[in-house]
C-alpha positions in Angstrom: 256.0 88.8 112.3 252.6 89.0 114.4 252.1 86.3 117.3 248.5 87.2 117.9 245.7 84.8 115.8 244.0 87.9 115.1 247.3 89.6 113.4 248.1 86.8 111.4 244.8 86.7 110.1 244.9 90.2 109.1 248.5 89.7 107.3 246.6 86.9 105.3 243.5 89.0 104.4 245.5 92.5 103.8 247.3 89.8 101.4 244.6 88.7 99.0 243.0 92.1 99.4 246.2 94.0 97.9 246.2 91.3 94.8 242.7 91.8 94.3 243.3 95.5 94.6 246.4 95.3 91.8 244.5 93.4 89.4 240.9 96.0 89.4 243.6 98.6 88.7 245.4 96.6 85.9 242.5 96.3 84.4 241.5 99.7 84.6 244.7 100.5 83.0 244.5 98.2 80.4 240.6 99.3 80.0 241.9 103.2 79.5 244.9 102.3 77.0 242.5 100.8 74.7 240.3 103.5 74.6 243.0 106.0 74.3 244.0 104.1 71.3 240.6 104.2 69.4 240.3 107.8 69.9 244.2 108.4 68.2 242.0 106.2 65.2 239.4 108.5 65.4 236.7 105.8 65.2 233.8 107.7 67.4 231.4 104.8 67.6 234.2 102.6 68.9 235.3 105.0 71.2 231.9 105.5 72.6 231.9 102.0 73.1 235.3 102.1 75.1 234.3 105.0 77.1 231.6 103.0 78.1 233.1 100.0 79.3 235.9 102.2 80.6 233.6 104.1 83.0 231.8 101.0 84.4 235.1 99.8 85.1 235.8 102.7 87.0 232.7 102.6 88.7 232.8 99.3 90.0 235.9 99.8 91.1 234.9 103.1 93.6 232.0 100.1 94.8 234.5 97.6 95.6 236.4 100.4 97.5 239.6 100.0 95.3 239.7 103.6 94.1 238.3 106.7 95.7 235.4 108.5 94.4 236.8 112.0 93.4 240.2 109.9 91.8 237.4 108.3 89.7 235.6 111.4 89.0 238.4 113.0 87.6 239.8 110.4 85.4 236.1 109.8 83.6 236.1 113.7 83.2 239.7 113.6 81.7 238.3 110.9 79.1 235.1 112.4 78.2 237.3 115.6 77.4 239.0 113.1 74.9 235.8 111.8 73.8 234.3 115.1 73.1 237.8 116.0 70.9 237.0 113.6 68.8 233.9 114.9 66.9 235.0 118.7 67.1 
């Protein structure tokens, strides 16, 4: 347990950071489900949709500093692979 001000500040902030940090990656998980799902459907307008909203999610989350960039990268390439099965 800090005795410093300063460290129990820090304990409080690291707090509400790591909540805010769990829910940006909930959602993102929740964000890539859904899309995963239209794309077993097959429905390509929907899933261009999905993708979408998917990758602004991800995006915003690398801003935020909740994810790192290439972790980011990677995922959206892993979905647009998905995306691209679908009209093939």
């Amino acid at each position: 347990m800090p005795n410093i001000k300063s460290a129990k500040k820090r304990v409080k902030v690291i707090e509400t950071k790591t909540l805010r940090n769990q829910m940006v990656k909930s959602a993102i998980k929740t964000y890539i489900k859904k899309f995963e799902a239209v794309v077993a459907a097959g429905d390509k307008a929907a899933a261009d949709q999905a993708f979408r909203l998917v990758v602004k999610k991800l995006d915003q989350a690398v801003a935020k500093g909740v994810m790192k960039k290439n972790t980011v990268a990677r995922r959206k390439s892993k979905l647009a692979v998905m995306l691209g099965k679908i009209g093939a």
